[in-house]
C-alpha positions in Angstrom: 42.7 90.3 -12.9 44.5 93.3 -12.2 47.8 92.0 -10.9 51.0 93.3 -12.2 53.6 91.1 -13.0 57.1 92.6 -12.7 55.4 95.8 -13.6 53.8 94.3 -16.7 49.6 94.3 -16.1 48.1 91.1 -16.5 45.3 91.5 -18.9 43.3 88.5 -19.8 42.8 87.7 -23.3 39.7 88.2 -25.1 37.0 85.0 -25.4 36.0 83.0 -28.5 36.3 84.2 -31.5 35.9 87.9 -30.9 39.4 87.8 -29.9 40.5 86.1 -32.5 39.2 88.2 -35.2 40.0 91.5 -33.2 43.4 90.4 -32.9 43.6 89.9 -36.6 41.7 92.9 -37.6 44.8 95.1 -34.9 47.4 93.4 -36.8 46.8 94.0 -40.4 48.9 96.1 -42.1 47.7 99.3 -43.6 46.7 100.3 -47.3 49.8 101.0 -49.2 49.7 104.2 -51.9 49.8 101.6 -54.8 47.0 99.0 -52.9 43.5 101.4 -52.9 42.8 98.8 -56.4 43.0 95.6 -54.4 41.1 97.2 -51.1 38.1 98.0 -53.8 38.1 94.8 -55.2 37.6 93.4 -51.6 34.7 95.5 -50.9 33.6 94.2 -54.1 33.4 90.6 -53.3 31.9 91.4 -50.0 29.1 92.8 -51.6 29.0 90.1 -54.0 26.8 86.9 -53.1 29.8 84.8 -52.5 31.2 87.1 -50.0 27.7 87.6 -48.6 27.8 83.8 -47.9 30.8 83.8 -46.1 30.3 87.3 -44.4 26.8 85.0 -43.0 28.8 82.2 -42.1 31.5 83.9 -40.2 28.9 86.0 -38.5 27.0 82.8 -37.2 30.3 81.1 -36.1 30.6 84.7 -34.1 27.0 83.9 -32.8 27.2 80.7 -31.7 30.1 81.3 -30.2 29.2 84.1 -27.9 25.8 81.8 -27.5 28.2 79.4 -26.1 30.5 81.4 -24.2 27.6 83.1 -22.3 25.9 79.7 -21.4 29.6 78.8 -19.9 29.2 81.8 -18.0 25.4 81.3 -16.8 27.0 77.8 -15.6 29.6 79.2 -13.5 27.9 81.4 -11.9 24.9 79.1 -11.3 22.6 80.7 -13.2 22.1 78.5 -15.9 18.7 76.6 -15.0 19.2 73.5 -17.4 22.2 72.3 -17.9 21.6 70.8 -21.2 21.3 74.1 -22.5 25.1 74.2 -22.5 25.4 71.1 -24.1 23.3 72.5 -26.9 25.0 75.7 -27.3 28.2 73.7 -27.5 26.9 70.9 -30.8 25.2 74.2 -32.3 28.8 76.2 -32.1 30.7 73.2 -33.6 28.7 72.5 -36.1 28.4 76.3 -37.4 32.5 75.8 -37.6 32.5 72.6 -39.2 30.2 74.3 -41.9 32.5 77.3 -42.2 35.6 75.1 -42.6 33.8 73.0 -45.1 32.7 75.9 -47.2 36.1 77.0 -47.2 37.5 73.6 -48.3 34.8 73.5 -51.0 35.7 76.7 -52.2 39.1 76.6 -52.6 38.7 73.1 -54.3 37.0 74.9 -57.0 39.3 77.7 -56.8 41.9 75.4 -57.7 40.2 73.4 -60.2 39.5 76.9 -61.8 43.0 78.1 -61.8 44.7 74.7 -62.9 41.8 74.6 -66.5 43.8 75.2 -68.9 41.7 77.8 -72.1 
């Protein structure tokens, strides 16, 4: 879609969560002089196990996603030969979120249990 709107080009929006996360990644702000500490410390945790574990999770949501958008495609375009298939790419995507959000509740329950102990 190339068509120009009042002279603004209609650009469709990125799929699933690619687009998402791209958008995110394009709006974060940049490294202050006095913030190199904290941008270690992240590369830290994502080394860490913990962060490993989510880094895995948010890479199979990312999967399963693009699994599912490209079996939406293959349907379109009447290529897909069993239908089903879809079906299935679309239980296996919501349950990988479903995980993702529950690891995330998890954690921050014991974040907060953590941070309200008192020494």
């Amino acid at each position: 879609m190339s068509a120009m709107i009042d002279g603004i080009p209609n650009i469709a929006p990125p799929a699933g969560i690619t687009g998402i996360t791209n958008t995110i990644q394009a709006i974060t702000p940049p490294v202050r002089p006095g913030q190199e500490e904290k941008a270690t410390e992240l590369g830290q945790v994502k080394d860490s196990a913990f962060g490993s574990l989510f880094t895995g999770l948010i890479q199979n949501v990312k999967d399963t996603d693009a699994e599912f958008t490209q079996a939406q495609y293959l349907l379109a375009t009447g290529q897909l030969e069993n239908p089903v298939q879809l079906g299935i790419a679309a239980y296996k995507n919501e349950i990988a979120v479903d995980l993702l959000i529950q690891m995330r509740n998890k954690a921050l329950d014991a974040y907060n249990e953590l941070k309200n102990m008192s020494v």
